[in-house]
C-alpha positions as CSV (number, residue, x, y, z in Angstrom):
1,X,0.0,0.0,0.0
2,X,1.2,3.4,-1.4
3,X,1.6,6.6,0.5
4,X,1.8,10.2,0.3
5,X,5.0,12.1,0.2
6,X,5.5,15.5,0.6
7,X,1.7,16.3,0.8
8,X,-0.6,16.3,3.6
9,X,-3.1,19.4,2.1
10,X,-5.0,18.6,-1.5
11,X,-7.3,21.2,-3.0
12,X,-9.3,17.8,-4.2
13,X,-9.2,14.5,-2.9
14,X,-11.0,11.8,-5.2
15,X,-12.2,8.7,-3.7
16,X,-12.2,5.9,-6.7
17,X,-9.6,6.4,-9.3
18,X,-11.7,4.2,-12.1
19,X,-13.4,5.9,-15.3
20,X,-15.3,8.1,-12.9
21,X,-12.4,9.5,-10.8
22,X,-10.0,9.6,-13.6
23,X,-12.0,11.3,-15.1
24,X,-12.6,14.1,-12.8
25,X,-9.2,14.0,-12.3
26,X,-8.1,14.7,-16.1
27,X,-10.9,17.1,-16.6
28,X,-9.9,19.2,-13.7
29,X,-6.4,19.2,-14.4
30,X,-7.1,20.1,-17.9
31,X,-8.7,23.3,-16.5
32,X,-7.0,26.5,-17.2
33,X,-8.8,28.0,-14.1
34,X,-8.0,25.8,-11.8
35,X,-4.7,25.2,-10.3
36,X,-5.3,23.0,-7.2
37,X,-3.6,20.2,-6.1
38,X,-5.5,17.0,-6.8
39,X,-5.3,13.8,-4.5
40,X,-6.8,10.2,-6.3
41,X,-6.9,7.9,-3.6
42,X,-7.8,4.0,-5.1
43,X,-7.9,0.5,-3.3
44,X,-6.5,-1.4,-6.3
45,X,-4.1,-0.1,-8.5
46,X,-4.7,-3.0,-10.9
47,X,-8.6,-2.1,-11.5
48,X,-9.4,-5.9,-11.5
49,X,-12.1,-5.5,-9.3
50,X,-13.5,-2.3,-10.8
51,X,-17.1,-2.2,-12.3
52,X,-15.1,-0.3,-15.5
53,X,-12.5,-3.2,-15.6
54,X,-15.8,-5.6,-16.4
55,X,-17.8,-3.4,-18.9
56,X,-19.0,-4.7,-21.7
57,X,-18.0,-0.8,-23.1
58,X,-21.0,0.1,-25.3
59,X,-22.6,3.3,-25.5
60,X,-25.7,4.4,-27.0
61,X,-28.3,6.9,-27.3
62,X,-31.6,5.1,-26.8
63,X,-32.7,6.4,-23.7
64,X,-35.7,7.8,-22.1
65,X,-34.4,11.6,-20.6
66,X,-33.0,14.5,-22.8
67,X,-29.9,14.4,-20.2
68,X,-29.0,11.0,-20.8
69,X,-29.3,10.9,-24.5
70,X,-27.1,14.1,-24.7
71,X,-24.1,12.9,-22.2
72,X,-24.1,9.7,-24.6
73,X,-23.7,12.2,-27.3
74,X,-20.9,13.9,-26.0
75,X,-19.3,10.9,-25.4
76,X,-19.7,9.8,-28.7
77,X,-17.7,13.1,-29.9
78,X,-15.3,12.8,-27.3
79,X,-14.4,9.6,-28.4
80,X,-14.1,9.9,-32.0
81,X,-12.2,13.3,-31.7
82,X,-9.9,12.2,-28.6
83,X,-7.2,13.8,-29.6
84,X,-7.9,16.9,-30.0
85,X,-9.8,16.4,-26.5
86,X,-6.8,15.6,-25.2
87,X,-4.6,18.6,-26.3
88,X,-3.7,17.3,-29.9
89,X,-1.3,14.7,-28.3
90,X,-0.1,12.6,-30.9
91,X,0.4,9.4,-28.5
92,X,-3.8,9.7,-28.2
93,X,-5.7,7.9,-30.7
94,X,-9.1,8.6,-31.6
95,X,-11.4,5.9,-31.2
96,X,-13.7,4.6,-33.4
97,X,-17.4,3.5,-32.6
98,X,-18.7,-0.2,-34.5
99,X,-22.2,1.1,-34.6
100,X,-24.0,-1.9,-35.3
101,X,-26.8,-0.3,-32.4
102,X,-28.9,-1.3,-29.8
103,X,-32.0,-3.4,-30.6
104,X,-35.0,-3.4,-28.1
105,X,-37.5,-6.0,-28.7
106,X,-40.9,-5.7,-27.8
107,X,-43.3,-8.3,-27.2
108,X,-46.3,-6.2,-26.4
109,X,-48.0,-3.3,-27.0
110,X,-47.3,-1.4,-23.7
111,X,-43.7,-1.5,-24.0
112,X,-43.6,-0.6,-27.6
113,X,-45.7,2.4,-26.9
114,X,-42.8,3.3,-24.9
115,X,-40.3,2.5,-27.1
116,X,-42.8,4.4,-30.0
117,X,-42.6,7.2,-27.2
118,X,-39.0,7.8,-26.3
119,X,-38.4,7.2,-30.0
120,X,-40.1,10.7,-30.5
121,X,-37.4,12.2,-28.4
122,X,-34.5,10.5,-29.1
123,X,-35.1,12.1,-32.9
124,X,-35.9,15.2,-31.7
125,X,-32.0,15.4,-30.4
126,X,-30.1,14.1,-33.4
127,X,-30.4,10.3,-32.7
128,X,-31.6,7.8,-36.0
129,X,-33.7,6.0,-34.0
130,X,-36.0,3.8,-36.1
131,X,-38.9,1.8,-35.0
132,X,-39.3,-1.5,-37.4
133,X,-41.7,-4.2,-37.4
134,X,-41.1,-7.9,-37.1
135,X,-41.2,-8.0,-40.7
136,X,-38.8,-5.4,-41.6
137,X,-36.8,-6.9,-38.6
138,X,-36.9,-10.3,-40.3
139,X,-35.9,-9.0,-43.6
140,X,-32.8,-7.1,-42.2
141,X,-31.6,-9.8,-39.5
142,X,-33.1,-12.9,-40.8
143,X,-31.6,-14.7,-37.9
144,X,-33.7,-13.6,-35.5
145,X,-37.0,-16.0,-33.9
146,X,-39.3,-13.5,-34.2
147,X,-42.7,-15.1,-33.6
148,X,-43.4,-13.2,-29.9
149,X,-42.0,-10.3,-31.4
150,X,-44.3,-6.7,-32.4
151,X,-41.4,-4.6,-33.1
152,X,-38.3,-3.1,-32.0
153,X,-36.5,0.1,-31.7
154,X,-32.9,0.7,-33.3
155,X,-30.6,3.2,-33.8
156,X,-27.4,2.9,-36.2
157,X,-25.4,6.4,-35.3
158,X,-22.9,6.8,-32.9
159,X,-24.4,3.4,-31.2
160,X,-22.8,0.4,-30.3
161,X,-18.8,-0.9,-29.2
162,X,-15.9,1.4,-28.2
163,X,-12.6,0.9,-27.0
164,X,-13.7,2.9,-23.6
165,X,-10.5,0.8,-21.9
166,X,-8.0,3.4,-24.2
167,X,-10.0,6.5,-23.2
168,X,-9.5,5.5,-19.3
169,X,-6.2,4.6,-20.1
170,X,-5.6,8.0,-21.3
171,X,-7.1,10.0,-19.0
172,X,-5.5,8.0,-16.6
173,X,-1.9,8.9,-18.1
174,X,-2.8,12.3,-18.7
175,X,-3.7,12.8,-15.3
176,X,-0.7,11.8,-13.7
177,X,1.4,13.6,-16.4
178,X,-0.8,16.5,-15.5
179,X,0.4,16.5,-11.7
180,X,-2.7,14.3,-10.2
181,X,-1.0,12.1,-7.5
182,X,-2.7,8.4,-7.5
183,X,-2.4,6.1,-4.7
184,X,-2.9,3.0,-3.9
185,X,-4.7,3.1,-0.5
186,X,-8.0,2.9,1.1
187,X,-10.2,6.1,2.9
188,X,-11.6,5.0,6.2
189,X,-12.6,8.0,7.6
190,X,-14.1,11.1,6.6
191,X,-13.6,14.2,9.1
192,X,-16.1,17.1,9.3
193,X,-15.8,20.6,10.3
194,X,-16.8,21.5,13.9
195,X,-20.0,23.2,12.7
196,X,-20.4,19.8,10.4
197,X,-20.4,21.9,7.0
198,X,-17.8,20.1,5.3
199,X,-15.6,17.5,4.9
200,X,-12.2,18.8,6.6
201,X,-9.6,15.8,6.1
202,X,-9.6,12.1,5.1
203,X,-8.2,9.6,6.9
204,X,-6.1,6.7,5.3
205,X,-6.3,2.6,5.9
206,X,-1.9,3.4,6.1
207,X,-2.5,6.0,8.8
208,X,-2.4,9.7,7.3
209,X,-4.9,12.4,7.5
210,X,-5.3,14.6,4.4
211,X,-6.7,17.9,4.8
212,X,-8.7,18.7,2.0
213,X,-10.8,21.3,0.0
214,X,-12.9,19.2,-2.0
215,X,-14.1,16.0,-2.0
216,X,-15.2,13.6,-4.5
217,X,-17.2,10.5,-3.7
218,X,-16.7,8.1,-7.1
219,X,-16.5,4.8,-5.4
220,X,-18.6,3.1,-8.0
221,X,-20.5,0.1,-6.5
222,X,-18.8,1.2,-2.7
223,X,-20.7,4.5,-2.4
224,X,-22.6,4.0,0.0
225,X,-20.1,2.4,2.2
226,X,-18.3,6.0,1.2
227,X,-21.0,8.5,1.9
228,X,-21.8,6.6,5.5
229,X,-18.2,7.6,6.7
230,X,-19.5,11.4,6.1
231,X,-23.0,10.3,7.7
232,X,-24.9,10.6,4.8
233,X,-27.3,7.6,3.5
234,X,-26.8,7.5,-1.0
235,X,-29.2,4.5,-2.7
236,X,-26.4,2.7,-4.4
237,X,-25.8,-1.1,-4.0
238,X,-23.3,-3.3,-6.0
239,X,-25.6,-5.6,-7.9
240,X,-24.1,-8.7,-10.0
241,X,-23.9,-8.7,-13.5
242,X,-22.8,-11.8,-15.4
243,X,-21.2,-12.1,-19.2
244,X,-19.9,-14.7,-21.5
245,X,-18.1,-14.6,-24.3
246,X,-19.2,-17.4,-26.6
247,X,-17.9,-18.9,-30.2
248,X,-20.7,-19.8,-32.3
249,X,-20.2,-23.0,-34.3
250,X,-22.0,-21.2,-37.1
251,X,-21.6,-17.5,-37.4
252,X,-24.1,-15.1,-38.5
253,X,-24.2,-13.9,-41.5
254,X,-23.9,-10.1,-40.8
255,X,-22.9,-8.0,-37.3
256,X,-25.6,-8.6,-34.1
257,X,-27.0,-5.8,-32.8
258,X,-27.2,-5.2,-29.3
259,X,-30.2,-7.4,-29.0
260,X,-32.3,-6.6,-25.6
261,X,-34.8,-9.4,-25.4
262,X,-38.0,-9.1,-24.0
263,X,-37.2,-10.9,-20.6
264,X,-33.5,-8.5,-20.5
265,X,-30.8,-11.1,-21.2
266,X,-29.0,-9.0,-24.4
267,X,-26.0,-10.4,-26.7
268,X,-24.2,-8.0,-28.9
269,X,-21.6,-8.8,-31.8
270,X,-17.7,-9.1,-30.5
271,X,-16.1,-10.0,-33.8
272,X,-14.4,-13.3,-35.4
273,X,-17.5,-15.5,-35.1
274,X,-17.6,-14.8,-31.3
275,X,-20.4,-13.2,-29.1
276,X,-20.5,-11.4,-25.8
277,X,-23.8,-12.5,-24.1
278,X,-25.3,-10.9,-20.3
279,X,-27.9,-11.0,-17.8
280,X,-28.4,-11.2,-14.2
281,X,-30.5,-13.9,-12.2
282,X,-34.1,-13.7,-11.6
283,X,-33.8,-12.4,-7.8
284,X,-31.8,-8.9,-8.5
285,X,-30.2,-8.1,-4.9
286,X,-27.4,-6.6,-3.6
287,X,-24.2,-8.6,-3.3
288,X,-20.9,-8.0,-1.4
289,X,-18.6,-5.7,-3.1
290,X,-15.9,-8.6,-3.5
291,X,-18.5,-11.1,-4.4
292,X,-17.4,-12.3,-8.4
293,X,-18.4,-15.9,-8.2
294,X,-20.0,-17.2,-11.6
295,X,-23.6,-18.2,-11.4
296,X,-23.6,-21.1,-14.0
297,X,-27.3,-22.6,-13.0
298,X,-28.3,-19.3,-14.6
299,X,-26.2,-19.7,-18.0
300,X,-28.1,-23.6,-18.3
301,X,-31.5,-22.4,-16.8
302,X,-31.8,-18.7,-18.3
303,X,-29.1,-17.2,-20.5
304,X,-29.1,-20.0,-23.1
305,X,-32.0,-21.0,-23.8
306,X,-33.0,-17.2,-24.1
307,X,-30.2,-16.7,-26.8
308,X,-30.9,-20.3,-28.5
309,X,-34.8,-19.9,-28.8
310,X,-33.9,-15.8,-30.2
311,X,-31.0,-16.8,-32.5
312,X,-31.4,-20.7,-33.5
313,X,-27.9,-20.5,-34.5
314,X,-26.6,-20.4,-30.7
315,X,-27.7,-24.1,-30.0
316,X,-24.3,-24.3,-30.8
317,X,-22.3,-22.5,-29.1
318,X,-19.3,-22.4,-26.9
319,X,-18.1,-20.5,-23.7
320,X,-14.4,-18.9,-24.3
321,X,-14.3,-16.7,-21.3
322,X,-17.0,-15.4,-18.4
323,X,-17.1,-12.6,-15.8
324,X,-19.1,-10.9,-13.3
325,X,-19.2,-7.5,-12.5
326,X,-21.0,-5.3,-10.6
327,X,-23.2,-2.2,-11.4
328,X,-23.5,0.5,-9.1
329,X,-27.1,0.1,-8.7
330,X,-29.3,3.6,-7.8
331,X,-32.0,1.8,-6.7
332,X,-34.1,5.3,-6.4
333,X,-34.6,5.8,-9.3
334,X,-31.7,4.5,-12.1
335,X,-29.6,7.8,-12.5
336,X,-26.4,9.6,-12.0
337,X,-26.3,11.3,-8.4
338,X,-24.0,14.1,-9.2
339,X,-23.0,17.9,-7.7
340,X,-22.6,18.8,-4.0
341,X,-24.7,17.7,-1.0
342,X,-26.8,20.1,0.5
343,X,-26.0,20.3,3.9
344,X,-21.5,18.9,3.2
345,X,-21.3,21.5,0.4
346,X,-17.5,20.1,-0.2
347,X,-18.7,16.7,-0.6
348,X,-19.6,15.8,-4.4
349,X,-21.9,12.7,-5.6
350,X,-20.4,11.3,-8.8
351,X,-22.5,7.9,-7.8
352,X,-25.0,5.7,-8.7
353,X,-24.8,5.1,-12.8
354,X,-26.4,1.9,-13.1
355,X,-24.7,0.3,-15.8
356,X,-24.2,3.2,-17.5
357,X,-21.0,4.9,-16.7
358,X,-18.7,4.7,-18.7
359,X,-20.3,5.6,-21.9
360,X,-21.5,8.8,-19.5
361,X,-17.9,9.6,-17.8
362,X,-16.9,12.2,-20.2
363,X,-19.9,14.4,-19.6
364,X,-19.8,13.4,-15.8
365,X,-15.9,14.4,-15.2
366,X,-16.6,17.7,-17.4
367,X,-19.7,18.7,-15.3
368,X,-18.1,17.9,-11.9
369,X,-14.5,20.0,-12.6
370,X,-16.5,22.7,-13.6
371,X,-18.6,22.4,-10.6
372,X,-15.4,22.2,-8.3
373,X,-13.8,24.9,-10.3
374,X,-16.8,27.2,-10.8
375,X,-19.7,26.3,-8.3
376,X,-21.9,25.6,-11.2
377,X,-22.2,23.2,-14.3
378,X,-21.5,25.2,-17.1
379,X,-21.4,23.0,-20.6
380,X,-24.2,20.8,-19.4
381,X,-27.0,21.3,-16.9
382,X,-26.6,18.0,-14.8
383,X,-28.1,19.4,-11.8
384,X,-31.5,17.5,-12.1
385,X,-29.4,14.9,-11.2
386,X,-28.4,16.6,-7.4
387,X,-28.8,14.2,-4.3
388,X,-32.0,17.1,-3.6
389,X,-34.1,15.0,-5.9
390,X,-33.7,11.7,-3.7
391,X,-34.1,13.8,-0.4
392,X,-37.2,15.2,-1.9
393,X,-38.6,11.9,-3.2
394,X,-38.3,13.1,-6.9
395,X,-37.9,10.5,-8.9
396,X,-36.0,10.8,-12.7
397,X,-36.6,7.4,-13.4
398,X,-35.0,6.2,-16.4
399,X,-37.1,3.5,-18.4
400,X,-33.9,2.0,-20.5
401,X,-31.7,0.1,-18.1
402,X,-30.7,-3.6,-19.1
């Protein structure tokens, strides 16, 4: 375990130095107005256990809220124009996005009134969101089973895979080159003010206490456990999600979309006749933070037969790797928790994504260094997203989680 030399005051100290704190991190230290000193404090140096070392790294822009659609937009940008992002370095690639979409099946007419619904918006912001009927679906996919099926939604711009692995890497590296420290070390303790305003020091599992301006809670699927050191109670829970990789013995014919089914096990095209396939078991709980163990009753019981009796052509299939990771679950109401808490004004929420993270960490490190820097969100208004709405009981529920 890492510690700090020659510091024991940081402007900001980040707790989580995954996609979410680094992030932050680059973002802030990109900014020309500010010129703190920035502290990333991280448990595990090699990201194994990470929620953004088990993404399946899609993005897309099929969602049900303007703010979500438009975050997945500007990550889309981000990504395909990283470099100049990033200052024009010439190490930084830019990345490119294998847009073969996001396909929601429906299988009855409530939820493709929905789908019909958000479709309305999703246009209405620059997405190519089209709604097709089984037919047209069979004609363009004729792989599909599509005898339950009504229609489904699909959009072929900017949605799909990307190498979001580089763009953490990057920011990451950039960061550090920047002046960010990173350690490897563990926050057990959160100190507040006499008067309880704000967050005065941290205290580290290696001993130290580091005074600090700023503090930013991005603990993924550990927020909770986080925010409780500060006193403060933040719906997030780590809940288990489960993918295989599988090699089909006879590939399809064209790329698979990111194929949704109607009971929410999806599968999505990974390239050279292989297929990355997830779900989650029937009981949805919270698990243990450490807890990765397999579940493979659900891939006999559930996961194959959904993706056999969709695709006939995975009867035959065969497992080549398998993981479980874990979402950090808002169980409020399936958004970001972002920006200050009332009462701790120094401690910031970048919490509670819900699967959707990393395609949303651009926008989310933007917004919070300009909040840091600034006191407001200046490029885009993330605030409905403040810890007031779950306080309040204000729900932002977001329709289009997998």
């Amino acid at each position: 375990m890492s510690v700090i030399t020659g510091h024991s005051v940081y402007d900001v100290v980040i707790i989580g130095g995954a996609i979410m704190g680094s992030s932050a991190a680059w973002f802030l230290s990109q900014n020309p107005d500010f010129d703190g000193r920035i502290l990333v404090v991280e448990r595990d140096m090699s990201y194994q256990a990470c929620s953004t070392a088990h993404t399946n790294s899609c993005m897309r822009q099929q969602f049900s809220s303007e703010l979500n659609i438009k975050m997945s937009q500007f990550t889309a940008e981000f990504a395909k124009n990283m470099r100049d992002h990033m200052g024009g370095d010439p190490r930084v690639p830019n990345l490119n996005i294998r847009s073969f979409g996001y396909l929601y099946l429906s299988d009855n007419d409530a939820f493709s009134a929905i789908l019909k619904r958000d479709q309305i918006l999703q246009r209405s912001l620059g997405a190519e969101t089209e709604i097709l009927s089984a037919d047209v679906l069979a004609e363009r996919y004729p792989f599909y089973n599509l005898d339950d099926i009504l229609c489904g939604s699909i959009n072929l711009k900017d949605e799909g895979y990307w190498d979001g692995a580089t763009q953490f890497d990057w920011m990451r590296r950039l960061a550090r080159e920047a002046g960010v420290d990173y350690i490897e070390n563990r926050v057990v303790a959160l100190n507040r003010s006499p008067n309880g305003d704000k967050i005065a020091s941290v205290t580290l599992a290696s001993g130290e206490t580091i005074a600090c301006g700023t503090v930013i809670n991005a603990s993924g699927p550990r927020a909770a456990e986080t925010a409780r050191m500060a006193g403060i109670d933040v719906p997030v829970e780590p809940r288990k999600r489960f993918t295989w990789v599988v090699k089909a013995e006879t590939p399809l014919d064209r790329d698979l979309p990111l194929t949704i089914d109607p009971n929410g096990v999806h599968m999505r095209e990974n390239g050279a006749g292989t297929y990355m396939i997830g779900g989650h078991a029937e009981q949805d709980f919270a698990v243990d933070p450490t807890d990765f163990e397999m579940d493979h009753g659900l891939w006999m019981d559930h996961i194959w037969p959904t993706i056999a009796t969709r695709v006939p052509a995975f009867e035959a299939v065969k497992i080549q790797s398998e993981w479980a990771g874990h979402y950090a679950y808002n169980v409020f109401d399936q958004n970001a928790i972002v920006g200050p808490h009332p009462e701790i004004g120094n401690f910031i929420f970048m919490n509670g994504f819900s699967g959707h993270g990393l395609q949303q960490s651009p926008a989310m490190g933007r917004g919070v260094s300009e909040w840091v820097t600034y006191g407001a969100f200046r490029s885009l208004d993330l605030s409905p997203f403040s810890y007031e709405r779950i306080t309040q009981g204000t729900s932002l529920a977001e329709r289009a989680v997998i």
